[in-house]
C-alpha positions as CSV (number, residue, x, y, z in Angstrom):
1,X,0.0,0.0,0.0
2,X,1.1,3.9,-0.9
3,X,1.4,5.4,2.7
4,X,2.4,8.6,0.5
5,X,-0.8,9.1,-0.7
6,X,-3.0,7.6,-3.3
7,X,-5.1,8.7,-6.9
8,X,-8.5,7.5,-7.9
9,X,-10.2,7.6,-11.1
10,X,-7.4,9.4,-12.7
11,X,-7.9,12.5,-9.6
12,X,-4.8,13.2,-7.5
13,X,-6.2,13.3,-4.0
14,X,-6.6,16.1,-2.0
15,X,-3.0,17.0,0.0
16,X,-5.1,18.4,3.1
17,X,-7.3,17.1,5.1
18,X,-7.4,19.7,7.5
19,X,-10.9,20.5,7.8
20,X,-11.7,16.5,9.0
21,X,-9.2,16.5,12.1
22,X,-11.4,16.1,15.0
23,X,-15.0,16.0,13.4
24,X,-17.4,13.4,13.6
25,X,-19.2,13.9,10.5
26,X,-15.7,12.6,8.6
27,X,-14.6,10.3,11.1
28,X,-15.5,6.5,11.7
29,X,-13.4,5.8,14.5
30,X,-13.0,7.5,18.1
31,X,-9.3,7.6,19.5
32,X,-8.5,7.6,22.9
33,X,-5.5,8.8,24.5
34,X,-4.4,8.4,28.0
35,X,-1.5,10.0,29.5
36,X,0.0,8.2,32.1
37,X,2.6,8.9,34.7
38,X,6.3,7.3,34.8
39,X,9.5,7.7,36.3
40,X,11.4,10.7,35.7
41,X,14.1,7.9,34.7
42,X,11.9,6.7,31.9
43,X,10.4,10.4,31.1
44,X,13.7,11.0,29.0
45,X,12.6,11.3,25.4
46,X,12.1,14.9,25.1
47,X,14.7,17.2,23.2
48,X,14.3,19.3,26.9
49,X,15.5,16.8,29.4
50,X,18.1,15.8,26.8
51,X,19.8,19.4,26.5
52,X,19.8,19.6,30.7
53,X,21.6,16.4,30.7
54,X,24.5,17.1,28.8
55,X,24.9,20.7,30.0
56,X,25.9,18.8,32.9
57,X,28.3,16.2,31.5
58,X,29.4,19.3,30.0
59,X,30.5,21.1,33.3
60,X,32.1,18.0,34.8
61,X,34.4,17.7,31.6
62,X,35.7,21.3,31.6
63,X,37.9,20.1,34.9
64,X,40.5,17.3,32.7
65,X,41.4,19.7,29.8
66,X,44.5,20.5,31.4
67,X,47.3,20.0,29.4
68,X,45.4,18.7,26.3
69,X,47.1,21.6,24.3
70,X,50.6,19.9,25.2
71,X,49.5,16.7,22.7
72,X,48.6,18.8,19.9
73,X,52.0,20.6,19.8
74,X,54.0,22.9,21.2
75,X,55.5,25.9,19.5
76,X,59.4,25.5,19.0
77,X,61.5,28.0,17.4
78,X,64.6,27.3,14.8
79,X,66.2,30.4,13.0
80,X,67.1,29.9,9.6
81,X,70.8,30.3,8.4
82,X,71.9,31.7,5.1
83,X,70.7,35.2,5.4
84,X,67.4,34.1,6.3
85,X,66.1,36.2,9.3
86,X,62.6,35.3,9.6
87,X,61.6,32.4,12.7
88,X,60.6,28.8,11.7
89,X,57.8,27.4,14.2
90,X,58.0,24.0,14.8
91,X,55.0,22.0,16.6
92,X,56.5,19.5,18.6
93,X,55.1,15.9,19.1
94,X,57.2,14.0,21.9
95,X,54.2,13.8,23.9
96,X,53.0,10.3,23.6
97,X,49.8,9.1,24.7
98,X,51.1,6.1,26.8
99,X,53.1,8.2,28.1
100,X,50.7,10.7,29.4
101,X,48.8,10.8,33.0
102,X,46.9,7.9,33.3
103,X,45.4,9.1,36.5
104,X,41.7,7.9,36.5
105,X,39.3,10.5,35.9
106,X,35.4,9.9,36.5
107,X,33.4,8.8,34.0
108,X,30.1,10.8,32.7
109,X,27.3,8.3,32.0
110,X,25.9,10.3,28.7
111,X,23.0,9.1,27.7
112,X,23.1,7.0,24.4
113,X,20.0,7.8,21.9
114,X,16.9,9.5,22.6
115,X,14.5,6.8,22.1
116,X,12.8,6.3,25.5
117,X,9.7,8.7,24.1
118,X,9.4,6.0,21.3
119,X,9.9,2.9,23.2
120,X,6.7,2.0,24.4
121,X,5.8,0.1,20.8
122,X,8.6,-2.1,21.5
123,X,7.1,-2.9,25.4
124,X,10.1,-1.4,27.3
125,X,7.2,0.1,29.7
126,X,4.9,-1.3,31.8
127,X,1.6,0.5,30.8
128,X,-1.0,-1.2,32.1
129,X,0.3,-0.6,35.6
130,X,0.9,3.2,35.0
131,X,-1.2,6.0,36.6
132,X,-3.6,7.6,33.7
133,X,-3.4,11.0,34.9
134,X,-5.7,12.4,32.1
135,X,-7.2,11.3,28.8
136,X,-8.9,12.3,25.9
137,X,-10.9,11.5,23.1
138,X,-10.1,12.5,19.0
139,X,-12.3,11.6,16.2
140,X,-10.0,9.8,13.3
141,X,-10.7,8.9,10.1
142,X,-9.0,5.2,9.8
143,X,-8.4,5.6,6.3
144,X,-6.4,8.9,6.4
145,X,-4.7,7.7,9.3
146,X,-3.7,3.8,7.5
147,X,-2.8,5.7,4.1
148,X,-0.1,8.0,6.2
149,X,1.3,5.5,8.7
150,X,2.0,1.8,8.5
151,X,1.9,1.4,12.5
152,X,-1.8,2.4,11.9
153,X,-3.0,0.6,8.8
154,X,-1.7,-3.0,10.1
155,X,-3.7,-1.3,13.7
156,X,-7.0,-1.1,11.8
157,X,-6.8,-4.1,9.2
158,X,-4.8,-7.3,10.9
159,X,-7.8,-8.7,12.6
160,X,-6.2,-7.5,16.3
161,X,-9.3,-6.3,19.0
162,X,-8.8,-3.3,17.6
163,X,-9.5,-3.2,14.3
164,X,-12.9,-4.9,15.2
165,X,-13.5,-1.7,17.3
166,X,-14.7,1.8,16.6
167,X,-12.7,2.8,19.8
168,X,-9.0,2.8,19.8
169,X,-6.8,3.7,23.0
170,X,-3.5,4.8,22.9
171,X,-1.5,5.2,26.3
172,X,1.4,7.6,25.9
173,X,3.7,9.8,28.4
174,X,3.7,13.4,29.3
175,X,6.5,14.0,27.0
176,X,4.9,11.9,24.1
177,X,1.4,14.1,24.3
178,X,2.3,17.6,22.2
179,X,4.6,15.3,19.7
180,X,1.6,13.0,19.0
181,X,-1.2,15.7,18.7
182,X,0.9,17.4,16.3
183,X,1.8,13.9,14.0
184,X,-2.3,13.8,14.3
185,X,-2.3,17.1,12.8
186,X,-0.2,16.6,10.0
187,X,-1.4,13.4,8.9
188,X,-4.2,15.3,8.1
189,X,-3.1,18.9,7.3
190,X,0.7,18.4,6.2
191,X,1.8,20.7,8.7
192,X,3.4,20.8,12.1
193,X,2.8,23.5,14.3
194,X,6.4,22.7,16.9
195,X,8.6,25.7,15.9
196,X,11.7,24.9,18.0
197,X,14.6,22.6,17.4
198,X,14.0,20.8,20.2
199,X,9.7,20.7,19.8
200,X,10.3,19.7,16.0
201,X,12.9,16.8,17.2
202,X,10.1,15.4,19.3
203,X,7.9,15.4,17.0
204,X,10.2,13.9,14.2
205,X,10.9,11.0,16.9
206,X,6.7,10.8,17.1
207,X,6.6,10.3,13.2
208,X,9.3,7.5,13.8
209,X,7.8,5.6,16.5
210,X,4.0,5.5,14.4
211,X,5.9,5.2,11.1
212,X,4.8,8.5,9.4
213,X,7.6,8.5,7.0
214,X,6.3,12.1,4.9
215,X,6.0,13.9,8.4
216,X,9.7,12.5,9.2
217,X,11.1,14.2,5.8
218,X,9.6,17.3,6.5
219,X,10.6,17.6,9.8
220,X,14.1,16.8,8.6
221,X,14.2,19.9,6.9
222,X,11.9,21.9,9.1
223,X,15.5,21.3,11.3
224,X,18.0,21.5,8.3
225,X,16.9,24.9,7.7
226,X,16.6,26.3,11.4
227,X,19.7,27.6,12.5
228,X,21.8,25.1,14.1
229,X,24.3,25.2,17.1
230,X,26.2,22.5,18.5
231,X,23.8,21.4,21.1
232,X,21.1,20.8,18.3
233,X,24.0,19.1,16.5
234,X,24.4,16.5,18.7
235,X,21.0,15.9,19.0
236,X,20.1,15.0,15.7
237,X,23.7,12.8,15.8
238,X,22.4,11.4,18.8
239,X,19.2,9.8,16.8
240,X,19.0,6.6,17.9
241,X,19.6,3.5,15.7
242,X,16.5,2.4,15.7
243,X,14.9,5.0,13.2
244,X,13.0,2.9,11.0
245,X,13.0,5.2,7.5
246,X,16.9,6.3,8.3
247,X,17.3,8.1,4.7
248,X,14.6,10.0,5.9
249,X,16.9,12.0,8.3
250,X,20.2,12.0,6.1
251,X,20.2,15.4,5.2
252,X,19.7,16.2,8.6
253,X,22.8,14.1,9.9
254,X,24.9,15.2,7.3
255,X,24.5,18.7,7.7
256,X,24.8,18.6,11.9
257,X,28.1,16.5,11.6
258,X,29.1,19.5,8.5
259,X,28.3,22.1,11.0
260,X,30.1,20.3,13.9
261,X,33.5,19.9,11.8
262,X,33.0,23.8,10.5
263,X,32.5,24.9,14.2
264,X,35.6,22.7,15.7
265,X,38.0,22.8,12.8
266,X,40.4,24.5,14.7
267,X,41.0,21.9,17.4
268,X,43.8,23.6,19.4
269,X,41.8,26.4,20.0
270,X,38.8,24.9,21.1
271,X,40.4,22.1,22.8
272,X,37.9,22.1,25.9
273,X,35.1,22.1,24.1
274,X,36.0,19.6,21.4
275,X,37.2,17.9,25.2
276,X,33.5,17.8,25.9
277,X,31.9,16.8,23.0
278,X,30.5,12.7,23.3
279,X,31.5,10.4,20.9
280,X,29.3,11.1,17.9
281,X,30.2,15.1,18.0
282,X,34.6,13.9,18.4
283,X,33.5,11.8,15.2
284,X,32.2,14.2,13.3
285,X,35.4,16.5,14.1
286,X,38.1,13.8,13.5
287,X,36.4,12.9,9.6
288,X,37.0,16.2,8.4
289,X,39.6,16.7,5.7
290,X,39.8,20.4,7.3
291,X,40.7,20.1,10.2
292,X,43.5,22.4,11.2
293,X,46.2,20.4,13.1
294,X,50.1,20.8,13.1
295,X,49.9,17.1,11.9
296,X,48.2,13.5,11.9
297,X,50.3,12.9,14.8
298,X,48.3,15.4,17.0
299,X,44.7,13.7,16.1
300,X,46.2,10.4,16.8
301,X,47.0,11.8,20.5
302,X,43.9,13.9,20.9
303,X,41.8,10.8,20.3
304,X,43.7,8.4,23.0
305,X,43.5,11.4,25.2
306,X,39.7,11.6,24.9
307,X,38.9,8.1,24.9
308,X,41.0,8.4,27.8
309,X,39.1,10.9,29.7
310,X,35.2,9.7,28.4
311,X,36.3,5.9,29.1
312,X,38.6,5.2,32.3
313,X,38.0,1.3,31.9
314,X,40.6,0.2,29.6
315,X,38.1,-3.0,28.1
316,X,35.3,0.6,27.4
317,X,38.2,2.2,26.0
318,X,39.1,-0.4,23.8
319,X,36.2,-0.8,22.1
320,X,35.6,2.9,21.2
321,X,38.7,3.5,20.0
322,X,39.4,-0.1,17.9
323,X,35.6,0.2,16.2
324,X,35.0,3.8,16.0
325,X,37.8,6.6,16.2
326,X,40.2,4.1,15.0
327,X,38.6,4.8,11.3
328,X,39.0,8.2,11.6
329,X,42.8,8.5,12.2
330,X,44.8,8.7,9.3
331,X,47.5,6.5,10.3
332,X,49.2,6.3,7.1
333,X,49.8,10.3,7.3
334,X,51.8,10.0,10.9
335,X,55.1,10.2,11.1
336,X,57.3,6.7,11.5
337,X,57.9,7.6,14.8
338,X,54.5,8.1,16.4
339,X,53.8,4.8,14.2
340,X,56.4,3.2,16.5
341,X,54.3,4.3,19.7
342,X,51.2,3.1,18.4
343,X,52.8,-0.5,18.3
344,X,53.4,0.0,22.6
345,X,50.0,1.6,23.3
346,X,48.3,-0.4,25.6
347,X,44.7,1.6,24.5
348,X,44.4,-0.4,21.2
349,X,44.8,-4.5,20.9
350,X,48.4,-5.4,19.9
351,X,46.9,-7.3,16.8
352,X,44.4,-4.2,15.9
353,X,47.8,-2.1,15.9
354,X,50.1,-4.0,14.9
355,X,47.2,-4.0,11.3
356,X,46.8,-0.6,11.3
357,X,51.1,0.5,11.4
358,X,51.8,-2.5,8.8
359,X,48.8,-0.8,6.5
360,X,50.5,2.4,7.2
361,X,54.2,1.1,6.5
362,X,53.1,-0.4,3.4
363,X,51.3,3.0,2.3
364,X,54.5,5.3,2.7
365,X,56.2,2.6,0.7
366,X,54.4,3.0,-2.6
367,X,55.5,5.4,-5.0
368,X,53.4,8.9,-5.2
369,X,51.3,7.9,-8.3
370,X,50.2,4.9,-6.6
371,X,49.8,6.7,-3.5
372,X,47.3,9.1,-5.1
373,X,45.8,6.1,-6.5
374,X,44.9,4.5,-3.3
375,X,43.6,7.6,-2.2
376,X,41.3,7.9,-4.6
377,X,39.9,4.2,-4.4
378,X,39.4,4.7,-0.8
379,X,36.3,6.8,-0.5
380,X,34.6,5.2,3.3
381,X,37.0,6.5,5.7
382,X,39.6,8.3,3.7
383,X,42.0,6.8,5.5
384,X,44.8,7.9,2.6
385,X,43.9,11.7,2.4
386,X,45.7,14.6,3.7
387,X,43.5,16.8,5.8
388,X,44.9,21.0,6.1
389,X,47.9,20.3,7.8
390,X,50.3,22.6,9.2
391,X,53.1,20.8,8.7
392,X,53.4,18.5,5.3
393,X,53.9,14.5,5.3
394,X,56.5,13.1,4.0
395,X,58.1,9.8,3.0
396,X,61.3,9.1,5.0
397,X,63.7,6.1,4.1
398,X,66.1,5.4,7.0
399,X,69.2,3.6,6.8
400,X,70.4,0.8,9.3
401,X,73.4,3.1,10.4
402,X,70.8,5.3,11.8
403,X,73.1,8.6,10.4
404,X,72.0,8.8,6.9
405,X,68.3,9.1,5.2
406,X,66.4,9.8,2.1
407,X,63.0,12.6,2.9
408,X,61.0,12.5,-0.2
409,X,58.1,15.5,-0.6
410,X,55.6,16.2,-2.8
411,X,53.8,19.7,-3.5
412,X,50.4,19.9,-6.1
413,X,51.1,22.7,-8.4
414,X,48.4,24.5,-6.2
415,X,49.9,24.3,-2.7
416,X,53.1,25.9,-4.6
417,X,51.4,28.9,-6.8
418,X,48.9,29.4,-2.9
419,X,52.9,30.1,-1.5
420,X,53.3,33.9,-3.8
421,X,54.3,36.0,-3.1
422,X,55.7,35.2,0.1
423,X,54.6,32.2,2.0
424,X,56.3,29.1,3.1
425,X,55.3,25.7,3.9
426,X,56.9,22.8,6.8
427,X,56.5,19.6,6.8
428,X,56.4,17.7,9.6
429,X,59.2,16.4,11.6
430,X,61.6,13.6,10.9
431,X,64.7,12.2,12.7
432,X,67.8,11.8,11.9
433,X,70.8,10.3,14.7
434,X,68.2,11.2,17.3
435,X,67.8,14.6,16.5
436,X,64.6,16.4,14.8
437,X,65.0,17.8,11.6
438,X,62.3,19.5,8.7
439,X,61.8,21.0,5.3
440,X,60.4,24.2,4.6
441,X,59.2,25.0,1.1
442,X,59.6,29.2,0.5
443,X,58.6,31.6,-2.5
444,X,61.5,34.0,-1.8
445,X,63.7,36.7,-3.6
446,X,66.9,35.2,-4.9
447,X,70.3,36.4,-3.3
448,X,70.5,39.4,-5.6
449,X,66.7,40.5,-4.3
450,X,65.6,41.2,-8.1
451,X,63.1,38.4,-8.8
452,X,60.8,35.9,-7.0
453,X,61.9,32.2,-7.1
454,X,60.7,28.9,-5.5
455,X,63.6,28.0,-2.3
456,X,64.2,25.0,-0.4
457,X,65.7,24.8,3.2
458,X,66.9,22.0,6.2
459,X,66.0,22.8,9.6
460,X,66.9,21.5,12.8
461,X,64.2,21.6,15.8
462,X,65.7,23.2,19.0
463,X,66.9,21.3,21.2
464,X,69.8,22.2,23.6
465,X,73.1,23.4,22.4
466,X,73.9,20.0,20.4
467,X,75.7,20.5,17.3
468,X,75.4,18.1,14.1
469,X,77.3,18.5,11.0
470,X,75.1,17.1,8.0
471,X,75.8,16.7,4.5
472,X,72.8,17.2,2.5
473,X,71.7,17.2,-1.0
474,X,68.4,18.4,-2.9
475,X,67.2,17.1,-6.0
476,X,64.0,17.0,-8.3
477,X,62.6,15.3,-10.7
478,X,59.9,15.6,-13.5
479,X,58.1,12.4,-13.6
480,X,57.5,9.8,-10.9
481,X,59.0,7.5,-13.2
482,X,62.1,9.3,-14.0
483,X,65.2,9.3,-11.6
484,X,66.2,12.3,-9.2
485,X,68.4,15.0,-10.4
486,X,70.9,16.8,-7.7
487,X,69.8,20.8,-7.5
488,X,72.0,21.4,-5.2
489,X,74.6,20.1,-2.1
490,X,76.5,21.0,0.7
491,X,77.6,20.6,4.4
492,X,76.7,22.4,7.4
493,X,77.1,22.3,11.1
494,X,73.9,22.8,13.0
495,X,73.2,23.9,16.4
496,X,70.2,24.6,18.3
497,X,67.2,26.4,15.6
498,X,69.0,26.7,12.7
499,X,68.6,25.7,9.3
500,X,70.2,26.4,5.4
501,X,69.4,26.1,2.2
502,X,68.8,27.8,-1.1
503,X,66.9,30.4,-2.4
504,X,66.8,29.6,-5.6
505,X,66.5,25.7,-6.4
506,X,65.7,25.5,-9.7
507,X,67.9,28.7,-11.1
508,X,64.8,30.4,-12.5
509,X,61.9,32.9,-12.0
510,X,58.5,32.0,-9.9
511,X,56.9,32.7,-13.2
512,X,58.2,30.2,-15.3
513,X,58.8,27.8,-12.1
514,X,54.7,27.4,-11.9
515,X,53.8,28.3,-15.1
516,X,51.3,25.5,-17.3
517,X,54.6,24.6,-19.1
518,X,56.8,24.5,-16.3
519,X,58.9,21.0,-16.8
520,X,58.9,20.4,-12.7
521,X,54.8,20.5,-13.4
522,X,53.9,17.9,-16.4
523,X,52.1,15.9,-13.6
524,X,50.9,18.6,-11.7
525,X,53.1,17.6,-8.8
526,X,56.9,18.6,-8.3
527,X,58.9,15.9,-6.7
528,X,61.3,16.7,-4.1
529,X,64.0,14.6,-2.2
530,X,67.0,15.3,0.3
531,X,69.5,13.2,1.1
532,X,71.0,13.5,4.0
533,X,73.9,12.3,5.7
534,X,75.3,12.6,9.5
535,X,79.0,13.2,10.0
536,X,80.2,13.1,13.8
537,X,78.9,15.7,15.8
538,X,81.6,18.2,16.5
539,X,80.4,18.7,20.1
540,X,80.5,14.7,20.5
């Protein structure tokens, strides 16, 4: 049967009914509803009681987002040598998760779904034992009622007692009575008259529970189109599972969790809040490709830490993280040596992480065109996509002597022509003899300050007085395919913060370096590598 309306004789049918609601003289059938008492326990359905609740979960979080701000970086300076006189920021990531305070902090029981309005279908009440505390009668027409709502066509035509009857009673809560004379009204009118978020949600989560599929679409967007804040958000992300027409509120998910990652894209500066949020508002954070962190590294420890915090019971904790965050960290965009920690964090099962840093391993050892491939094949969880990061990825091959590597980076043709006419990219941290190290990407002036040209630099993270002497050498190529050609080499001794390079890598203007026939840009992509070698430290 059509429960979105029906035609007869070649007529559409009429799209209101409003004039029949509640009148005899075009009703068969007499519905009674009786409002009984329950438990302030089970009186948990409405959007009301729901917002209370996690304002306070809310205030008992604020006290444990000390020191958060420490996993997602701290700022390091290293000045740059060569004549360069500008400061390099570097965001640190030696804070490891297992390393962190595991002091036990106490748990806040958030409440899981809203679906305690609807569950008296399934029996979860007793409500034959229930105080009626008032009731009242509605004249219904069966047949606009069965032609809108499932739940109420098999009520009036599978043989029960009541379909044999011209009375019908339904017993519902306090909080179920304004959601359900609404639903009534729209069966029969297409309208609802809530105007709230959180009177619209309840009536949404009426239309669910009595299967009135057209008055859960329009509420969808009744809500899509209101303006939304966080704590809406997470309400409609909080929909229980057990919505029956789940396509129905899509559009509605999709946009809360789109206005959730918007809100919090900038993790480090609303670390508390983000701190707060329950697991379905951190998920829709952590699945943005915009989020704005120094590096995968620092969502990798945010996520520990707030599992941490939300789920003190290491078996709880386990199973959040290993079937739902764990999808959302990019782990073949962290660095080899976070990869290294995962392997001894005692949040995730040894076999889950020992999976996930193989996948990762594996993924940093493909070639870029492959790479990119991958990416694009793996739509679910884009677990091979770069989000906005601070500081770049890159590809580090390190050699058993532990004093000599190979960093391979990749710019789009984009990333280098969003640098004019004076920015600069980093890319994240990589070690070399124990000691951090970076790249940084520049659109500079050459030494003789006449033109704009594309400059790369080595820089050393400061730590201490420690001195290394590095050779080093850049080169580039044109095509994945093809091999690496040296730009440019050199020594230089290093101590704390600084860094050296060249302005000019390529010997030629900006213009013709990103221009449509530029040689280093037949693939869209220019290839980088450094090769770098330790010599002994002149202060060992």
């Amino acid at each position: 049967m059509d429960h979105e309306g029906c035609s007869s004789g070649g007529m559409s049918a009429p799209t209101t009914y409003t004039f029949a609601f509640n009148d005899s003289n075009f009703s068969d059938r007499v519905l009674r509803i009786e409002v009984v008492a329950v438990s302030e326990k089970n009186d948990a359905g409405s959007a009301s009681s729901r917002q209370k609740k996690r304002r306070r979960a809310h205030r008992h979080s604020e006290a444990v987002v000390e020191g958060v701000s420490k996993l997602l970086g701290g700022p390091v300076e290293a000045q740059l040598g060569e004549g360069q006189e500008e400061q390099v920021m570097y965001v640190g990531e030696d804070v490891a998760p297992q390393e962190a305070d595991e002091e036990a902090v106490a748990m806040i029981e958030e409440p899981h779904g809203v679906n305690s309005m609807f569950s008296a279908l399934g029996g979860t009440w007793n409500m034959d034992t229930s105080v009626v505390l008032r009731s009242k009668t509605i004249h219904i027409s069966s047949a606009i009622l069965a032609a809108k709502s499932p739940y109420f066509y098999k009520l009036f035509s599978n043989g029960m007692r009541e379909s044999e009857q011209r009375d019908v009673t339904l017993r519902i809560t306090q909080a179920e009575e304004s959601p359900l004379m609404d639903l009534l009204q729209f069966m029969y009118s297409g309208r609802v008259q809530a105007n709230t978020p959180a009177t619209v949600l309840d009536v949404l989560m009426a239309a669910d529970k009595y299967e009135v599929a057209t008055c859960m679409r329009y509420c969808s967007r009744l809500l899509k189109n209101m303006p939304m804040t966080s704590e809406s958000a997470l309400l409609y992300l909080e929909l229980p599972s057990s919505i029956i027409l789940a396509e129905a509120v899509q559009p509605l998910t999709d946009a809360a969790r789109t206005y959730l990652a918007n809100c919090y894209r900038d993790i480090t500066r609303f670390i508390d809040d983000v701190m707060g949020l329950p697991l379905a508002g951190v998920e829709a954070v952590l699945a943005s490709d915009d989020l704005q962190v120094a590096s995968e590294d620092s969502v990798y420890d945010f996520a520990v830490h707030w599992a941490r915090h939300h789920y003190p019971k290491l078996e709880e904790r386990r199973e959040v993280l290993g079937s739902r965050l764990v999808w959302l960290i990019r782990f073949p965009m962290m660095s080899s040596r976070k990869l290294r920690k995962v392997l001894t964090c005692t949040d995730f099962e040894h076999e889950l992480a020992s999976k996930l840093v193989l996948e990762a391993l594996f993924f940093k050892a493909e070639p870029s065109h492959r790479q990119r491939q991958l990416a694009m094949e793996e739509t679910m969880h884009k677990r091979y996509c770069e989000r906005a990061y601070k500081y770049r990825p890159v590809k580090v091959v390190d050699f058993d002597t532990s004093s000599q590597c190979l960093v391979y980076l990749d710019l789009k043709l984009d990333e280098c022509r969003a640098l004019y006419p004076q920015g600069r990219v980093y890319t994240q941290a990589f070690h070399l003899g124990g000691q951090g190290f970076f790249l940084s990407a520049h659109c500079n002036l050459d030494q003789q300050g006449q033109y704009k040209c594309f400059g790369l630099f080595l820089g050393m993270q400061e730590k201490g007085s420690v001195s290394f002497a590095v050779d080093y050498e850049f080169a580039a190529r044109m095509k994945p395919t093809w091999e690496f050609t040296p730009k440019s080499k050199g020594s230089y001794v290093f101590t704390g913060g600084k860094a050296v390079g060249y302005r000019n890598l390529f010997g030629m203007q900006w213009q013709d370096f990103i221009a449509e026939g530029s040689p280093y840009f037949r693939n869209n992509i220019v290839h980088l590598r450094a090769e770098l070698t330790i010599k002994k430290s002149p202060s060992g």
